[in-house]
mmCIF file of the N, C-alpha and C atoms, coordinates in Angstrom:
data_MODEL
# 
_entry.id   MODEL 
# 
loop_
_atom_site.group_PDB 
_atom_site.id 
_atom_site.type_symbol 
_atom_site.label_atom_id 
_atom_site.label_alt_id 
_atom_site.label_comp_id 
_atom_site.label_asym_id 
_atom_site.label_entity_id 
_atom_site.label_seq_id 
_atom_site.pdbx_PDB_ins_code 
_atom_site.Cartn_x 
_atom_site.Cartn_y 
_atom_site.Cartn_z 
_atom_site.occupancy 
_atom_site.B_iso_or_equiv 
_atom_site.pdbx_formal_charge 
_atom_site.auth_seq_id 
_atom_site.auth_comp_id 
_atom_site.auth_asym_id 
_atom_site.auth_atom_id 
_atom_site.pdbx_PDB_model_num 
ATOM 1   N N  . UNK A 1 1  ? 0.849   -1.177 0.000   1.00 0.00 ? 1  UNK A N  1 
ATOM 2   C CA . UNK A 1 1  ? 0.000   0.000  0.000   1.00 0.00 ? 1  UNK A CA 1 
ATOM 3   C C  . UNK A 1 1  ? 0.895   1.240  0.000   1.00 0.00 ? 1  UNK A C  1 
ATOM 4   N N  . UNK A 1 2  ? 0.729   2.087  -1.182  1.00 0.00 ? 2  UNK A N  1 
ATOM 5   C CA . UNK A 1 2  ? 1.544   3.174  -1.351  1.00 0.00 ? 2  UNK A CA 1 
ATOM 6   C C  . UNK A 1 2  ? 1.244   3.990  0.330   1.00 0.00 ? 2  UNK A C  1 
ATOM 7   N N  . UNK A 1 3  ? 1.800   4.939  1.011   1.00 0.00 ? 3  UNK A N  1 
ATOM 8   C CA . UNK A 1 3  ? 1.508   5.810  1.957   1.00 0.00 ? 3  UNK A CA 1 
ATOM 9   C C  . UNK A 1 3  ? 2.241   7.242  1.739   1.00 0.00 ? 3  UNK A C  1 
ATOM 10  N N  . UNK A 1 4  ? 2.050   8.524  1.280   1.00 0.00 ? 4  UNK A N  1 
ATOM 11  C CA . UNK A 1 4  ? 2.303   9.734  1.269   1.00 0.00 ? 4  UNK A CA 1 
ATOM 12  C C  . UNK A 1 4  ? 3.525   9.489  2.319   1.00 0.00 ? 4  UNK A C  1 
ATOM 13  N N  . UNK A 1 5  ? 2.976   9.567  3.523   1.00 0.00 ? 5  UNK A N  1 
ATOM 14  C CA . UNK A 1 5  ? 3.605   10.142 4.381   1.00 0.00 ? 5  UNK A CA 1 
ATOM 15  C C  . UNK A 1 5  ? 5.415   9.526  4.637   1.00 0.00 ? 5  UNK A C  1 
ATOM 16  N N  . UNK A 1 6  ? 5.124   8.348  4.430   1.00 0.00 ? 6  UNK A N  1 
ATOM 17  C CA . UNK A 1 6  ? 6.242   7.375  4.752   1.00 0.00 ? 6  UNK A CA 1 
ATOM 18  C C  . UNK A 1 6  ? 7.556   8.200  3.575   1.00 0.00 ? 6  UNK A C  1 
ATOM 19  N N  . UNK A 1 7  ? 6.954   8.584  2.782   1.00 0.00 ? 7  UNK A N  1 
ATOM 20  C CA . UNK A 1 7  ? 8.195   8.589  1.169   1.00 0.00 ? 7  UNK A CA 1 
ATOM 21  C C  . UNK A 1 7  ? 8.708   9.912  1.572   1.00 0.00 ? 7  UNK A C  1 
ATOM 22  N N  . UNK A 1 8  ? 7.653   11.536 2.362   1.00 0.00 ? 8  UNK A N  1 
ATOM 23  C CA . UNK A 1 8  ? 8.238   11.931 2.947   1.00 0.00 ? 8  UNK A CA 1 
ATOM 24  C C  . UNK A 1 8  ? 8.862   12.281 4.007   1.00 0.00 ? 8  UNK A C  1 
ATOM 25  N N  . UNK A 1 9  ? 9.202   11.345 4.794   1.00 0.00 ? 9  UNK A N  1 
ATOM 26  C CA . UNK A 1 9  ? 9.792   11.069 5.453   1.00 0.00 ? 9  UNK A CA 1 
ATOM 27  C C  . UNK A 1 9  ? 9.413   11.437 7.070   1.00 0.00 ? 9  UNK A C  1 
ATOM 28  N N  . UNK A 1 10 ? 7.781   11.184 7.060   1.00 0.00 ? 10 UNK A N  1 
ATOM 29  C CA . UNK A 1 10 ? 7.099   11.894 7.899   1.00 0.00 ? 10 UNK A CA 1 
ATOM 30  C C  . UNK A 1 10 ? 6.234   10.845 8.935   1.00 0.00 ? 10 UNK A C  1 
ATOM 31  N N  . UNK A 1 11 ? 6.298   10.358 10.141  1.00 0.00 ? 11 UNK A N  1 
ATOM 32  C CA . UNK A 1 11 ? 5.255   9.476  10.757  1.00 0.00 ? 11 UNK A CA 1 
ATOM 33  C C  . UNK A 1 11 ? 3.761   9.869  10.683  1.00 0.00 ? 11 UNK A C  1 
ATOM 34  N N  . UNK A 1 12 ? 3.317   9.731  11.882  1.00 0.00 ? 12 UNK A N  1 
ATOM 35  C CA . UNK A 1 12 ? 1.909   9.038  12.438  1.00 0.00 ? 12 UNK A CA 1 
ATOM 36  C C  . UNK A 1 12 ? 1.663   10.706 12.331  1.00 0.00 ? 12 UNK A C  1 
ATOM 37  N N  . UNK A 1 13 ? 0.913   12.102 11.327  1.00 0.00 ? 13 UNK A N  1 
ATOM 38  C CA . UNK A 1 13 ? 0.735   13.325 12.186  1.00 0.00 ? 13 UNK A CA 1 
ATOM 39  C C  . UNK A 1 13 ? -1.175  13.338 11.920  1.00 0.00 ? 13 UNK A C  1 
ATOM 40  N N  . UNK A 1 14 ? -1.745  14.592 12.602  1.00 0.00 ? 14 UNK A N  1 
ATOM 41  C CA . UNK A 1 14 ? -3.145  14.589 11.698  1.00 0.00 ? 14 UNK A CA 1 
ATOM 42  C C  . UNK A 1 14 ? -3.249  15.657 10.941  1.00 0.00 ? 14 UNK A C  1 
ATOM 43  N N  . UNK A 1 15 ? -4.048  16.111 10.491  1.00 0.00 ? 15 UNK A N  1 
ATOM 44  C CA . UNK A 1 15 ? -4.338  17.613 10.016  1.00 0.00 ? 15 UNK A CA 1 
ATOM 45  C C  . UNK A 1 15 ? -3.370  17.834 8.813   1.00 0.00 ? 15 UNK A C  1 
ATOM 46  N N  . UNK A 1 16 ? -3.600  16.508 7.688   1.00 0.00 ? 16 UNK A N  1 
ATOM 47  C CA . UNK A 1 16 ? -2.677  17.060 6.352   1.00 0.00 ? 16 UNK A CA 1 
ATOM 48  C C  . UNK A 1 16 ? -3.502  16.060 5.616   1.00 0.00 ? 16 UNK A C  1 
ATOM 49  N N  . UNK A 1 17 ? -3.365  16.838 4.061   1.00 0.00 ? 17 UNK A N  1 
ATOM 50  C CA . UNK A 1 17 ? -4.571  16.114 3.304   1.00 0.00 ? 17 UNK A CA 1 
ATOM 51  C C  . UNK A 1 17 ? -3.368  16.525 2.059   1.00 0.00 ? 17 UNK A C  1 
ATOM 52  N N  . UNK A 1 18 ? -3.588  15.365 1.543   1.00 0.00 ? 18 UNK A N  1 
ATOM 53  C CA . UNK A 1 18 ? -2.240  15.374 -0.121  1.00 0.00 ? 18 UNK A CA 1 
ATOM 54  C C  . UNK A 1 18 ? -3.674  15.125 -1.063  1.00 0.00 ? 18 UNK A C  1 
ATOM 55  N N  . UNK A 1 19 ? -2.979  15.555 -2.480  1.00 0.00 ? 19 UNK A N  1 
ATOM 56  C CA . UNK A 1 19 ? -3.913  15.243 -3.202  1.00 0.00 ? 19 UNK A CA 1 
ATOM 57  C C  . UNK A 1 19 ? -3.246  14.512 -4.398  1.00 0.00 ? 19 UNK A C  1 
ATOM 58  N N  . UNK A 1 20 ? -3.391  13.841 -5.332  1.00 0.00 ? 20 UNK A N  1 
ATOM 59  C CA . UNK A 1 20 ? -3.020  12.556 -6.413  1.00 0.00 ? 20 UNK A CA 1 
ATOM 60  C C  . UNK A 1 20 ? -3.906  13.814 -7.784  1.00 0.00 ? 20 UNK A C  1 
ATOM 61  N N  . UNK A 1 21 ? -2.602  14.192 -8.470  1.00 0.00 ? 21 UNK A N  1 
ATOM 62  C CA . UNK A 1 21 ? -3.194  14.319 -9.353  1.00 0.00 ? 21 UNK A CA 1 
ATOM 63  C C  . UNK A 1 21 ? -2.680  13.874 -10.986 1.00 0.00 ? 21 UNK A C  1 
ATOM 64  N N  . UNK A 1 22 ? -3.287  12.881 -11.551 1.00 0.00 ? 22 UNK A N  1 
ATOM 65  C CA . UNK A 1 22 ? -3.107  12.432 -12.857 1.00 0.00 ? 22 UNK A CA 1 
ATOM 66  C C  . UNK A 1 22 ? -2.231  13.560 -13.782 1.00 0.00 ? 22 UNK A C  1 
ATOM 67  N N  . UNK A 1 23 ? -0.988  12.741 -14.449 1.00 0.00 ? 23 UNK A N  1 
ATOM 68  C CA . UNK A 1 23 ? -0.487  14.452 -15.383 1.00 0.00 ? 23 UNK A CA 1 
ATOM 69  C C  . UNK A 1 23 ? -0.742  13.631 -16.748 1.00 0.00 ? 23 UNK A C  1 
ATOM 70  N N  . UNK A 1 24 ? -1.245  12.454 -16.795 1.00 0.00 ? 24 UNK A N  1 
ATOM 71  C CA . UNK A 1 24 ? -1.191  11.345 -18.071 1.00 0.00 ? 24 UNK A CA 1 
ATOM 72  C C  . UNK A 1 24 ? -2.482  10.302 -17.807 1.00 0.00 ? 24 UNK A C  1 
ATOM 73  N N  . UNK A 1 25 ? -3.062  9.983  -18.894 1.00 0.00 ? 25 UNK A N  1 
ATOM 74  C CA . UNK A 1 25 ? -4.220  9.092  -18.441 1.00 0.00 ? 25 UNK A CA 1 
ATOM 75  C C  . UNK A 1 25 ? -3.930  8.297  -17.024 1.00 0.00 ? 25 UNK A C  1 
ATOM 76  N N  . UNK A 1 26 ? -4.767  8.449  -16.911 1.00 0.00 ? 26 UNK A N  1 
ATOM 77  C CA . UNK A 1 26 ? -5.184  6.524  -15.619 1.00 0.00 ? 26 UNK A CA 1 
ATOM 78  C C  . UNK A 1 26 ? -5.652  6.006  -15.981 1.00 0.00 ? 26 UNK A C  1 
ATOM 79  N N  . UNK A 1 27 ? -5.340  4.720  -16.773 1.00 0.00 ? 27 UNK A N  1 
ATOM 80  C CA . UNK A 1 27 ? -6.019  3.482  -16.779 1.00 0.00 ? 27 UNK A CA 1 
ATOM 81  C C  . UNK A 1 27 ? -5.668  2.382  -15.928 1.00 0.00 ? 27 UNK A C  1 
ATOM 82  N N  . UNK A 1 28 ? -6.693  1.597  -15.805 1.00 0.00 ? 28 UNK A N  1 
ATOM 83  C CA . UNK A 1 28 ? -6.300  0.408  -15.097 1.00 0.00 ? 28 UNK A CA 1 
ATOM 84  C C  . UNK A 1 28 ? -4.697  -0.657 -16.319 1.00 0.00 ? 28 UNK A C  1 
ATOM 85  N N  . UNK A 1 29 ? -4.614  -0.125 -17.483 1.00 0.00 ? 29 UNK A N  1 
ATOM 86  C CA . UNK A 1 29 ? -3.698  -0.845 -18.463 1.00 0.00 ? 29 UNK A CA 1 
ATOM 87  C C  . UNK A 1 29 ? -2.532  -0.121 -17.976 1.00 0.00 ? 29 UNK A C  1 
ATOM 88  N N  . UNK A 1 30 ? -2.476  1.178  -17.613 1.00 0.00 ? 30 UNK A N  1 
ATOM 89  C CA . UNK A 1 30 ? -1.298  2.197  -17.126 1.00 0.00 ? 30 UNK A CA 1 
ATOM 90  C C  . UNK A 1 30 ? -0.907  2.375  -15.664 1.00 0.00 ? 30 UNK A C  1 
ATOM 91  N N  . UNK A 1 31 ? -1.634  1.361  -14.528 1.00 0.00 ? 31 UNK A N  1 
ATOM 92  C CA . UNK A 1 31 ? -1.404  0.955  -13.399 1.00 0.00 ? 31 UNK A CA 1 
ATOM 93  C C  . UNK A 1 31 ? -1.601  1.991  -12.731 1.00 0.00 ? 31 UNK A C  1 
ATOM 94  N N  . UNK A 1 32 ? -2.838  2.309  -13.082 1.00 0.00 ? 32 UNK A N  1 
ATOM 95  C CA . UNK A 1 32 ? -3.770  3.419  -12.241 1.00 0.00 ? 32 UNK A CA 1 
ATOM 96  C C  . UNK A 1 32 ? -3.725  3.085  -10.463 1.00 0.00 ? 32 UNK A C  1 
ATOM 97  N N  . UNK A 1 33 ? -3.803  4.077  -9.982  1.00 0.00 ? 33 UNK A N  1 
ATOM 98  C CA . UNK A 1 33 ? -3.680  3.546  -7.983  1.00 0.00 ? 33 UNK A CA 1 
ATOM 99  C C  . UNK A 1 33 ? -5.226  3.536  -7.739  1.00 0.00 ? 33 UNK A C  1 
ATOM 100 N N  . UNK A 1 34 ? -5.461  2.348  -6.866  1.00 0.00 ? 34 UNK A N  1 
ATOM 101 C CA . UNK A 1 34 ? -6.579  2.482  -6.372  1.00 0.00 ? 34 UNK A CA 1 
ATOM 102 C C  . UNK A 1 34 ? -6.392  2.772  -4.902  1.00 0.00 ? 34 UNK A C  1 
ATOM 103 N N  . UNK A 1 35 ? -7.857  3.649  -4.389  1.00 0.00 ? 35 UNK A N  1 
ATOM 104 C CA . UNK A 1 35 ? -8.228  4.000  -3.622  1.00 0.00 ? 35 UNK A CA 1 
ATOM 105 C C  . UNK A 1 35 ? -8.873  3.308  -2.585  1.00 0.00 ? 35 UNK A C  1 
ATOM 106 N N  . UNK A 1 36 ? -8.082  2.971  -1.426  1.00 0.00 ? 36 UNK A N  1 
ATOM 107 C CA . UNK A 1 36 ? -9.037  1.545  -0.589  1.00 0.00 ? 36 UNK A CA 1 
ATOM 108 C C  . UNK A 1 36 ? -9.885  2.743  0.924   1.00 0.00 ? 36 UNK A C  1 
ATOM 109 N N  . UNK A 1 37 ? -10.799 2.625  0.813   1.00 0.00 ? 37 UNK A N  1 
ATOM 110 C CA . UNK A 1 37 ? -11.791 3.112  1.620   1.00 0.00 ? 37 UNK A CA 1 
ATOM 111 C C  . UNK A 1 37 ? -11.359 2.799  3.159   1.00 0.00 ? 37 UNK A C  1 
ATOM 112 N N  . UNK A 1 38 ? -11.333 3.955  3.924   1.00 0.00 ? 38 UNK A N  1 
ATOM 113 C CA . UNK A 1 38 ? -11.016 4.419  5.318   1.00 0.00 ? 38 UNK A CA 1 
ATOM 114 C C  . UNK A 1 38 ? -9.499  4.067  5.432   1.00 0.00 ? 38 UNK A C  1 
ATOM 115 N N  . UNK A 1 39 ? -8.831  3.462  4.614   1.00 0.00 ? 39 UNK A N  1 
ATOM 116 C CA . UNK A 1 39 ? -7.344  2.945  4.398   1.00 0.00 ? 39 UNK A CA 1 
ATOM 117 C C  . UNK A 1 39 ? -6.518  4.064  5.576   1.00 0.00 ? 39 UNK A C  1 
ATOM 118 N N  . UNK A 1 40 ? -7.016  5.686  5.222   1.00 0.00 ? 40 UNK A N  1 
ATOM 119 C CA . UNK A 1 40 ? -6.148  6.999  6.499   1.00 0.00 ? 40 UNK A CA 1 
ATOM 120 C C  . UNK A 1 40 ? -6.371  6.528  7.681   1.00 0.00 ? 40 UNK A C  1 
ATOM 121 N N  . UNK A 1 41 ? -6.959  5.862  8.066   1.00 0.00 ? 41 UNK A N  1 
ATOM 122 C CA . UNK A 1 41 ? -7.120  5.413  9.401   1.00 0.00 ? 41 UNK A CA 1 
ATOM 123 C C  . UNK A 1 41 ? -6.727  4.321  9.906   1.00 0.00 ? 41 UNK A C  1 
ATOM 124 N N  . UNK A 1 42 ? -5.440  3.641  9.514   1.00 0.00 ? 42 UNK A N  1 
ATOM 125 C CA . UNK A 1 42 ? -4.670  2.935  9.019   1.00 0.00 ? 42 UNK A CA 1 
ATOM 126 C C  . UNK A 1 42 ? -3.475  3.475  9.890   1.00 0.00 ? 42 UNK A C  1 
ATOM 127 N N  . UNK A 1 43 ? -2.553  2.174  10.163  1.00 0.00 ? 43 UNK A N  1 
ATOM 128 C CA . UNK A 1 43 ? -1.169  2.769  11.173  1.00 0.00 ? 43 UNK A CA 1 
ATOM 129 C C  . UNK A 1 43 ? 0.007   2.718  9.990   1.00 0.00 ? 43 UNK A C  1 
ATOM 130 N N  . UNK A 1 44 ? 0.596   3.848  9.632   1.00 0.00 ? 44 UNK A N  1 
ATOM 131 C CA . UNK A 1 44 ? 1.903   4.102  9.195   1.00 0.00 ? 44 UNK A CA 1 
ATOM 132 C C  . UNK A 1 44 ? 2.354   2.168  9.122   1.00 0.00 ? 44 UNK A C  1 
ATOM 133 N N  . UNK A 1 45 ? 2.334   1.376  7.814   1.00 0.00 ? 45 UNK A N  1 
ATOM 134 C CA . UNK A 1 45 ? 2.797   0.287  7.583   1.00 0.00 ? 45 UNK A CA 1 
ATOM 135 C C  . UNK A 1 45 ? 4.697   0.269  7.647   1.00 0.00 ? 45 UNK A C  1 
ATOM 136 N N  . UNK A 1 46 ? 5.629   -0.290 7.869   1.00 0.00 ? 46 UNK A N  1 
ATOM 137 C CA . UNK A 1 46 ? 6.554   -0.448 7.410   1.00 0.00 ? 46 UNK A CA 1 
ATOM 138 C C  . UNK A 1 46 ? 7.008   -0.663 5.841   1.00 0.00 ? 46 UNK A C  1 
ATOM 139 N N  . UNK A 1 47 ? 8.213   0.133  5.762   1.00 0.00 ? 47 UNK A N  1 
ATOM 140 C CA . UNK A 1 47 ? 8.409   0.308  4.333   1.00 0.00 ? 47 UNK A CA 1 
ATOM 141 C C  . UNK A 1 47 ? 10.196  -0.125 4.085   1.00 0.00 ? 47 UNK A C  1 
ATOM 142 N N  . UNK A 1 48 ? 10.429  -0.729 3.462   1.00 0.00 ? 48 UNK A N  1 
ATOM 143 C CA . UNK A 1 48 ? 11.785  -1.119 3.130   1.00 0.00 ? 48 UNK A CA 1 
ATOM 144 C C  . UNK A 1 48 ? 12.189  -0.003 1.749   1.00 0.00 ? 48 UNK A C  1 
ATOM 145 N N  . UNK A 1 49 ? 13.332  1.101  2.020   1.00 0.00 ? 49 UNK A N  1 
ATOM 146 C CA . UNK A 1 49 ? 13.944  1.000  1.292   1.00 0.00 ? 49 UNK A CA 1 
ATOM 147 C C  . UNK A 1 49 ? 14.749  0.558  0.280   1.00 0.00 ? 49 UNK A C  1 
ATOM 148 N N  . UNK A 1 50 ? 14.953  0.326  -0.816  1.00 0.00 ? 50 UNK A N  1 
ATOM 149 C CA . UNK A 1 50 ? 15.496  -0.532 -1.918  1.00 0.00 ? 50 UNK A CA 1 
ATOM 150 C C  . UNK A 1 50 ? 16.736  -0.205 -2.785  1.00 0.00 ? 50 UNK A C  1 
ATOM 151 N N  . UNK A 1 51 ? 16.568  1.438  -3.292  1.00 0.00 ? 51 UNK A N  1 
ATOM 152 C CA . UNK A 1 51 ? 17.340  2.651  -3.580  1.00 0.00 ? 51 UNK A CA 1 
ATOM 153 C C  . UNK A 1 51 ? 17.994  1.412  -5.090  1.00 0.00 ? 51 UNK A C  1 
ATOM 154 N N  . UNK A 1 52 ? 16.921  1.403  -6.073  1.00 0.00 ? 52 UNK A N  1 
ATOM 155 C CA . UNK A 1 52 ? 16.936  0.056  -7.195  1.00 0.00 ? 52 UNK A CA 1 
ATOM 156 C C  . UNK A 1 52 ? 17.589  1.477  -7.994  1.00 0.00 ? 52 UNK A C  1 
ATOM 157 N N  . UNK A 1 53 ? 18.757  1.286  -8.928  1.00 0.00 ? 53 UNK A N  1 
ATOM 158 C CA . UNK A 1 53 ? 19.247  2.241  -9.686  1.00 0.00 ? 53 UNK A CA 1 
ATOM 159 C C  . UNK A 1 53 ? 18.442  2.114  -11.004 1.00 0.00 ? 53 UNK A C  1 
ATOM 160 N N  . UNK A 1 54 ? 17.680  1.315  -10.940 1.00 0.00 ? 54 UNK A N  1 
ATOM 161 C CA . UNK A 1 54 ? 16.515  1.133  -12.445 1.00 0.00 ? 54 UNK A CA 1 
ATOM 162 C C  . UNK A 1 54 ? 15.354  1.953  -12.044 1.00 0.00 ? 54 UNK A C  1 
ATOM 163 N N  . UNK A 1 55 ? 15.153  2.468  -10.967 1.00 0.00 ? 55 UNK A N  1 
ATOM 164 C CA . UNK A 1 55 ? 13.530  3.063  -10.047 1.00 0.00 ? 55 UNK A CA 1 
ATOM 165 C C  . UNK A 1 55 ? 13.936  4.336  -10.302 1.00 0.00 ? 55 UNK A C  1 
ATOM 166 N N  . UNK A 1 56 ? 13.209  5.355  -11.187 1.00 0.00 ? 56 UNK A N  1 
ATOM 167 C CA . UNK A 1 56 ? 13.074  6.578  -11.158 1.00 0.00 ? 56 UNK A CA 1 
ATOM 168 C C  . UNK A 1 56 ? 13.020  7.534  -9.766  1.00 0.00 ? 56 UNK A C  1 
ATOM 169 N N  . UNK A 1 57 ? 12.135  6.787  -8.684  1.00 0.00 ? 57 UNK A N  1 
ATOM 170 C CA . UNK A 1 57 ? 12.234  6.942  -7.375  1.00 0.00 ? 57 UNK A CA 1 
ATOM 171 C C  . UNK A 1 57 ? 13.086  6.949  -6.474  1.00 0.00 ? 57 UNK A C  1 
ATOM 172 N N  . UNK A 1 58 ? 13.599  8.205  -5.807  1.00 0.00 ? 58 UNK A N  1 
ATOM 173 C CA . UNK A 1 58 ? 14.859  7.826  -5.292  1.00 0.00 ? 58 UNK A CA 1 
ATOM 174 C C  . UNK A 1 58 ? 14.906  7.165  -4.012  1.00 0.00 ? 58 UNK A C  1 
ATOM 175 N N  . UNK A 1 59 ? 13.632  6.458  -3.533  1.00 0.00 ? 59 UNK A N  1 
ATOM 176 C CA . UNK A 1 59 ? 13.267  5.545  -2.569  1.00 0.00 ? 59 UNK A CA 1 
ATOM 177 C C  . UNK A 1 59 ? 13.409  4.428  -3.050  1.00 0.00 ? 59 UNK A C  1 
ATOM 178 N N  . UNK A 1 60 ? 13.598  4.116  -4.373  1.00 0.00 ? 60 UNK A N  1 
ATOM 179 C CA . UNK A 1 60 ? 13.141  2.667  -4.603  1.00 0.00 ? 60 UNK A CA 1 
ATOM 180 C C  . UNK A 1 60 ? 11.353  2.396  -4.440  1.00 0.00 ? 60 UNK A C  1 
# 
């Protein structure tokens, strides 16, 4: 489960709202993100860094 907060480098806070906005279609063929219902209310999951030199992401 992707989490905002974790990538910046941020724990457990309240009172912040991100928003996802498409710059290129979403399709489900283009690995559109789905949205899982009450998911924010949810505890900060663990996340393994990877730092893959093929990942555009500099998290991995």
């Amino acid at each position: 489960m992707h989490q905002d907060l974790t990538y910046w480098g941020l724990g457990a806070i309240s009172g912040m709202v991100t928003a996802w906005i498409a710059l290129s279609p979403s399709t489900p063929a283009s690995g559109c993100m789905k949205f899982v219902k009450a998911s924010h209310k949810n505890p900060i999951l663990p996340h393994e860094d990877s730092f893959d030199a093929n990942n555009l992401l500099s998290r991995g």
